[in-house]
C-alpha positions as CSV (number, residue, x, y, z in Angstrom):
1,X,-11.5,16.7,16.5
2,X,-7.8,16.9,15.5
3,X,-8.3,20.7,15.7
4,X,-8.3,20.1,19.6
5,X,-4.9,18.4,20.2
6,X,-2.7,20.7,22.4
7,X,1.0,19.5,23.6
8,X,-0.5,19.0,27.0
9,X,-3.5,17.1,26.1
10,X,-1.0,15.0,23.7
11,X,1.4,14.5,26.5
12,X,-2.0,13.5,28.6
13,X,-2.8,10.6,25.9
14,X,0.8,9.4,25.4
15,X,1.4,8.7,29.0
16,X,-1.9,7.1,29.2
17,X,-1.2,4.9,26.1
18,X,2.2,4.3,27.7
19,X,0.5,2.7,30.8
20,X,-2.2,0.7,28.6
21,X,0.5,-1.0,26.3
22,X,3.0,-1.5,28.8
23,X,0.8,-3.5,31.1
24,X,-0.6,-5.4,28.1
25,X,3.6,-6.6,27.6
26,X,4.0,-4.1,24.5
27,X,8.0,-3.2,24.7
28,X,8.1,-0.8,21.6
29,X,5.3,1.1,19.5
30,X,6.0,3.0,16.3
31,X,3.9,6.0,16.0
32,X,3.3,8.7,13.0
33,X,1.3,12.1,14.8
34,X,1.3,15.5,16.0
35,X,3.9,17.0,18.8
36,X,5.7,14.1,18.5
37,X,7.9,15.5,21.3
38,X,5.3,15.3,23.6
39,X,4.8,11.3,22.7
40,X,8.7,10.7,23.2
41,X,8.6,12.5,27.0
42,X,5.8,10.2,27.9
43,X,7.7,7.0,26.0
44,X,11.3,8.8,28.4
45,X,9.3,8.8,31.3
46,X,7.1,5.0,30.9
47,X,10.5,3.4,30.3
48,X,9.0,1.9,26.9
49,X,10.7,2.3,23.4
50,X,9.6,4.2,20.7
51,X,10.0,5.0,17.1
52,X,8.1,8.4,16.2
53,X,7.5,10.1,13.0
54,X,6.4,13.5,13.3
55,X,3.3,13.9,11.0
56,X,3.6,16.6,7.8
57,X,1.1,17.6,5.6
58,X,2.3,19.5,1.9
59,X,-0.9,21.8,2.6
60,X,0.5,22.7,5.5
61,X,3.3,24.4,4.1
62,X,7.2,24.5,4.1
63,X,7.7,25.9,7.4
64,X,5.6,23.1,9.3
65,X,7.3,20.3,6.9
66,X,10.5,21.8,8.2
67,X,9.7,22.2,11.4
68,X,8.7,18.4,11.3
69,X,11.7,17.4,10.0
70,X,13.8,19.2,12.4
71,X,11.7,17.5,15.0
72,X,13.0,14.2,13.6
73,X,16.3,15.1,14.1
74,X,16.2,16.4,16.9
75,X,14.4,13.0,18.7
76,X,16.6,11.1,16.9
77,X,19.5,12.1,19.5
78,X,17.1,12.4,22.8
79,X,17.3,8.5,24.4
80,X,18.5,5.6,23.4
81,X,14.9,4.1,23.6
82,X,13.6,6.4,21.1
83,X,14.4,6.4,17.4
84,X,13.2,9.1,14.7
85,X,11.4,8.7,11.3
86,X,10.5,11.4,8.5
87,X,6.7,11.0,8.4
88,X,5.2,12.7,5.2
89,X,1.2,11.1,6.1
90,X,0.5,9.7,2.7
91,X,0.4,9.8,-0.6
92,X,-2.8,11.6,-1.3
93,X,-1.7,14.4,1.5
94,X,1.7,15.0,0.2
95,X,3.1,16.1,-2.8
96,X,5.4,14.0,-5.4
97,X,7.7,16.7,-5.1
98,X,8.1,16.8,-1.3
99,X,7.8,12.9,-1.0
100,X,11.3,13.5,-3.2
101,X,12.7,16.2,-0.7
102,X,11.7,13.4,2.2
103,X,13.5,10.6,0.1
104,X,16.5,12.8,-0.5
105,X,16.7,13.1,3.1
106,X,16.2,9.8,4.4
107,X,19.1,9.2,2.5
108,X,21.5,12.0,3.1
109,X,20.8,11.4,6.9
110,X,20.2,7.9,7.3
111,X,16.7,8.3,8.4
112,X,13.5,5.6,7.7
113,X,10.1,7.1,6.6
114,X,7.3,6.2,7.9
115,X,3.9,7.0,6.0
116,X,0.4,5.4,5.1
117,X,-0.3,4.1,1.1
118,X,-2.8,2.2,-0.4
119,X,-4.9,2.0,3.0
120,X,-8.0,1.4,1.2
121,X,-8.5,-0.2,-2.5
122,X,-10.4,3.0,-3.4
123,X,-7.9,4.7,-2.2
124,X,-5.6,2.9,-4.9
125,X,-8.1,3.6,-7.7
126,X,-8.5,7.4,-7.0
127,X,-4.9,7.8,-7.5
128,X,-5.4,5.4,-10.6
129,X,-7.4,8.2,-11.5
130,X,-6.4,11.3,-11.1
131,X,-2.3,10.6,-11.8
132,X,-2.3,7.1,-14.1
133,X,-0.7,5.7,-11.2
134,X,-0.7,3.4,-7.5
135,X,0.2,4.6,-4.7
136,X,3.1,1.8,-4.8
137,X,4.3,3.5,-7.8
138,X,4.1,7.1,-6.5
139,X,6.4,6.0,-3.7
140,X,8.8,3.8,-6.4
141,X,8.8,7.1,-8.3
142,X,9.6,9.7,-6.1
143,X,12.6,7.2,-4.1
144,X,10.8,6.8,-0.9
145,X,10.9,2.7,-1.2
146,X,14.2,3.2,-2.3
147,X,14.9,5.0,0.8
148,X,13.4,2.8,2.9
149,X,10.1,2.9,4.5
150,X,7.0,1.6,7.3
151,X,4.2,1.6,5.3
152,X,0.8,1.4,7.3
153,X,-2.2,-0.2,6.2
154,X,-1.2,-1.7,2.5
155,X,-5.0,-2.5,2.1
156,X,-5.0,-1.5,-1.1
157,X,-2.6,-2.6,-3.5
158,X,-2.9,-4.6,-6.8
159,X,-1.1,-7.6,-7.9
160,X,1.6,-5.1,-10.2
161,X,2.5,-3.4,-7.0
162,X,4.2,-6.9,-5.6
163,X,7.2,-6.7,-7.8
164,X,7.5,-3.3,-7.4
165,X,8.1,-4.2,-3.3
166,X,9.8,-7.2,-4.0
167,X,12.5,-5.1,-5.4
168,X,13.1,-3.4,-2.1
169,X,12.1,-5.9,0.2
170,X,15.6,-5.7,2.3
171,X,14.1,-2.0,3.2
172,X,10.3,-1.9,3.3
173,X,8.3,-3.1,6.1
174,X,4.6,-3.1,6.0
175,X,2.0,-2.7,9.0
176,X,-1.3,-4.4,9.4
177,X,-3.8,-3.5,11.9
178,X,-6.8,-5.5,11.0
179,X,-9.2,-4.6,13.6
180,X,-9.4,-1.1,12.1
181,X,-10.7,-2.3,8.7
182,X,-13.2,-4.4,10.8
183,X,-14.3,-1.3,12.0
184,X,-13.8,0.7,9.4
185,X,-15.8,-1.9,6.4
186,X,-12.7,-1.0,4.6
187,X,-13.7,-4.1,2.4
188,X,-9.9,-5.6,2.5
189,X,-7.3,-6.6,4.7
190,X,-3.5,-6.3,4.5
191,X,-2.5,-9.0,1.9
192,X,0.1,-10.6,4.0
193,X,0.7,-13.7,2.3
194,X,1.6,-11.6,-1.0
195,X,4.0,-9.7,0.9
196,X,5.9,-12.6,2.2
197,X,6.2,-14.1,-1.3
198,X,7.8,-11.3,-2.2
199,X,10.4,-10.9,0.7
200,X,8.1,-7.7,2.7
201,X,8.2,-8.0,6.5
202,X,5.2,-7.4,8.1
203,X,4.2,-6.5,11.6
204,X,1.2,-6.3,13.8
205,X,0.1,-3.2,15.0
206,X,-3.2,-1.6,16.8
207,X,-3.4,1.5,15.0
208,X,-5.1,4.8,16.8
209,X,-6.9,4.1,19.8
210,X,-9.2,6.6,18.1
211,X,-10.3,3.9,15.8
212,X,-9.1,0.5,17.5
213,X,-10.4,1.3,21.0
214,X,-7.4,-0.3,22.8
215,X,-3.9,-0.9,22.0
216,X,-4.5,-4.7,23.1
217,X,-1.6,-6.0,20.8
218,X,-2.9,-9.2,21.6
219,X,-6.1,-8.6,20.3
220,X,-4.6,-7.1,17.3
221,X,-2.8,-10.7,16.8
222,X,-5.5,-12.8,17.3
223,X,-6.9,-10.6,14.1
224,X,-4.0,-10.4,12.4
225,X,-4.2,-15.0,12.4
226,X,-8.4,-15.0,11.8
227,X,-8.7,-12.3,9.3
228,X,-5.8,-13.6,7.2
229,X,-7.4,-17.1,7.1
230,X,-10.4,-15.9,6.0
231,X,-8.8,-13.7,3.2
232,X,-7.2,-16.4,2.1
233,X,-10.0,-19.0,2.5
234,X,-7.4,-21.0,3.9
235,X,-7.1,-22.6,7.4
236,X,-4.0,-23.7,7.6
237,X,-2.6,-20.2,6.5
238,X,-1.2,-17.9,8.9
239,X,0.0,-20.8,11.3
240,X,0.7,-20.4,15.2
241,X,4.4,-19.6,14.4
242,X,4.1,-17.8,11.5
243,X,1.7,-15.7,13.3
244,X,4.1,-14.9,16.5
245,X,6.9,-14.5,14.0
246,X,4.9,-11.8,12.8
247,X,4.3,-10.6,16.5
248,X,8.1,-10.5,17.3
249,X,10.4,-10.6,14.3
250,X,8.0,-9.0,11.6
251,X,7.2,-5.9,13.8
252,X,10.8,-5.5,15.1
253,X,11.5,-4.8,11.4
254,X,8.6,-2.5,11.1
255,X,10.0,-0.5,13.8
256,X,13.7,-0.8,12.0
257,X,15.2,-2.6,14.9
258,X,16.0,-5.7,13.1
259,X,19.0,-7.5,15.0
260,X,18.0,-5.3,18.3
261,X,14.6,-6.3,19.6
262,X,12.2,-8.9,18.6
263,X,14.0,-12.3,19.6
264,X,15.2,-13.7,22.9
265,X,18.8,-14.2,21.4
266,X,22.6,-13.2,23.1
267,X,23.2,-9.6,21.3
268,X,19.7,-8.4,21.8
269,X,18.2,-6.3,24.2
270,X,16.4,-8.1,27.1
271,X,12.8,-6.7,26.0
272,X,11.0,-9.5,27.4
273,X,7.1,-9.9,28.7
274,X,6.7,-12.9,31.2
275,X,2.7,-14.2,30.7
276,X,0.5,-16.2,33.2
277,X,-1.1,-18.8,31.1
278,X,-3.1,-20.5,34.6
279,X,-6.4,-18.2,34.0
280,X,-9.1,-20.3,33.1
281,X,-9.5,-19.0,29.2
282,X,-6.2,-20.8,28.9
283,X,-6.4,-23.7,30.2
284,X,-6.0,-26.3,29.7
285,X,-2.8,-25.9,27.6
286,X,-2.1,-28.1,24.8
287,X,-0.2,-26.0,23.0
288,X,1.7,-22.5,24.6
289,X,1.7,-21.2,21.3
290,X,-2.3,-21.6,20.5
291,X,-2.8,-19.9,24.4
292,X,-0.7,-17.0,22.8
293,X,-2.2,-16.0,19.7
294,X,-6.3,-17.5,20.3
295,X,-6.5,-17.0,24.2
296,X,-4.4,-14.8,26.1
297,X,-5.5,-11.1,27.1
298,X,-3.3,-8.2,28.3
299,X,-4.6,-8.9,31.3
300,X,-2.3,-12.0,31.7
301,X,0.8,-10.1,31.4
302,X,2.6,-10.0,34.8
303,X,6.1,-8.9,34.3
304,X,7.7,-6.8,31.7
305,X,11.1,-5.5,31.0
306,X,12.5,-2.8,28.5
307,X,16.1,-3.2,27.8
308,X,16.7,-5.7,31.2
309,X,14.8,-2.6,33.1
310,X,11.9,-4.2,34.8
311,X,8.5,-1.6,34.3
312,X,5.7,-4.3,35.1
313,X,5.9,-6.3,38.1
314,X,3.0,-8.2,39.3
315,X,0.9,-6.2,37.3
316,X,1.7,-3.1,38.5
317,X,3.7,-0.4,36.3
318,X,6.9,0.5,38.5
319,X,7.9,3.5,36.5
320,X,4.6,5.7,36.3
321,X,1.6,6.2,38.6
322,X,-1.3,4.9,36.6
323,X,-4.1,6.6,39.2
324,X,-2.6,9.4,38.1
325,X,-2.2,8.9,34.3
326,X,-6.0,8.0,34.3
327,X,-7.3,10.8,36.3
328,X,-5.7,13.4,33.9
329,X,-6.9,11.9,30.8
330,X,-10.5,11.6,31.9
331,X,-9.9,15.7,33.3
332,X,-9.0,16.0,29.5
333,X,-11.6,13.9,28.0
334,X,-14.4,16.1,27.2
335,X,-11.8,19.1,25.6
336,X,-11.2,16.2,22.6
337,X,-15.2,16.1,21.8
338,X,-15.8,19.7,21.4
339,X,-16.6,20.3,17.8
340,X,-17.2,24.1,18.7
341,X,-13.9,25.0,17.3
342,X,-15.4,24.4,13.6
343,X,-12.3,23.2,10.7
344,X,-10.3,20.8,10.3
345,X,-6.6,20.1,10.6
346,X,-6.6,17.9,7.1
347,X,-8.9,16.7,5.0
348,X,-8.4,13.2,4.6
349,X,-10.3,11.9,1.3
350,X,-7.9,10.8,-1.3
């Protein structure tokens, strides 16, 4: 279906993902996809902060890497709510030699890459192999952890691969979006315990709505706290604070705005969601921090501000018309479902 995404129809699912997060108290997404330009006007116009990496693939060719590239800088300088990251897709869909151009880069220019790697574990044995290797290694090897780099998913990797992060933990974040491997039967969940122990931020994302549905953060957390228990076979792992740490702090280093967002401290930006806990699936509230991670929906949002901007009041966006948002992406639905087209933008087995 990727073979249908235009810059409008982009543009069309941005602003509406925009809209969804913002009302659900999301202040800043991280994103890795095609006409990334298109996804930063929508973030410009919404009022919410963004990091985007615009998506290359090595069978694509030089021009479109460099094109993408050039796309990085180039959003890098648009807004001061919107930061850039190189986004080679993964280490089955891009070459060792151009992950080294993209490391090279990164550090010439002071730019973070963004990219997915050891999603799955088969996705860590078919690169065991094919090239004697993980997919933590490929990305040791061709100075992409030393660069610094969001890595999505982490699913996948082995017990050698921790000390291997643990020797860049200062610049390598990891994301986990468990409701996706739900989905998916992916078999395994992002070892987040293992990544701590070794010094690895991690943050809590949604993924796709392609594959997650919505981009209900708080859903995502809720996840994030069961699924980690039962990986563990461990109750008492992946506590209330711990989990919310992950929420705040964790995924403001994901997004490489560490020391910016992420805490309610002097020196940061006011990035703040206010949340009605009165609703009867909260009460009665023993414990704020339990309401936030087992009980609260986006729904409960009511105010939210973006660097001391207020663009949710009463639960009403004050910076986009949502009628409108919604009534162009259902006018665009039915384009995204036509298979007619026949092909495929990338194939995506490792």
């Amino acid at each position: 279906m990727e073979v249908n995404l235009t810059p409008e129809r982009v543009r069309v699912g941005a602003r509406l993902a925009c809209a969804e997060m913002l009302l659900a108290g999301v202040t800043t997404f991280v994103d890795h996809y095609f006409h990334a330009d298109q996804i930063a006007a929508a973030a410009i116009e919404a009022g919410i902060r963004a990091d985007i990496a615009p998506t290359f693939f090595s069978s694509a060719g030089q021009e479109a890497i460099d094109a993408a590239i050039e796309t990085t800088r180039r959003l890098s300088s648009l807004h001061p709510r919107v930061t850039a990251s190189l986004g080679p897709h993964a280490t089955y869909t891009v070459t060792d030699e151009d992950l080294r151009r993209t490391a090279d880069l990164a550090r010439a220019e002071g730019l973070r890459i963004h990219l997915h790697a050891a999603e799955t574990d088969d996705q860590t044995q078919a690169s065991l192999d094919k090239h004697g290797v993980t997919p933590v290694q490929v990305l040791e090897r061709t100075g992409v952890l030393d660069a610094g780099a969001l890595i999505a998913h982490c699913c996948g990797i082995r017990p050698d691969d921790l000390p291997i992060l643990e020797r860049y933990g200062d610049r390598t974040t990891v994301a986990s979006c468990p409701k996706v491997y739900l989905k998916l039967a992916m078999g395994e969940v992002t070892p987040i315990k293992g990544l701590r122990s070794v010094g690895v931020d991690v943050g809590i994302g949604t993924d796709g709505a392609a594959v997650h549905n919505t981009l209900d953060v708080w859903e995502a957390i809720r996840m994030v706290a069961l699924t980690q228990k039962q990986r563990e076979h461990e109750a008492e792992w992946m506590t209330l604070s711990d989990t919310l740490r992950h929420a705040t702090r964790g995924s403001a280093a994901a997004a490489g705005l560490t020391g910016s967002v992420g805490v309610l401290e002097p020196g940061h930006q006011a990035d703040i969601a206010l949340v009605d806990l009165s609703a009867p699936h909260n009460q009665p509230v023993h414990d704020p921090r339990a309401a936030l991670v087992y009980s609260v929906r986006a729904s409960d949002v009511v105010t939210v501000m973006v660097a001391g901007k207020v663009v949710v009041r009463d639960r009403q966006l004050t910076t986009m018309d949502l009628r409108e948002a919604l009534a162009e992406a259902q006018s665009l639905a039915h384009t995204l479902v036509d298979l007619s087209a026949g092909g495929a933008v990338q194939h995506y087995a490792p």
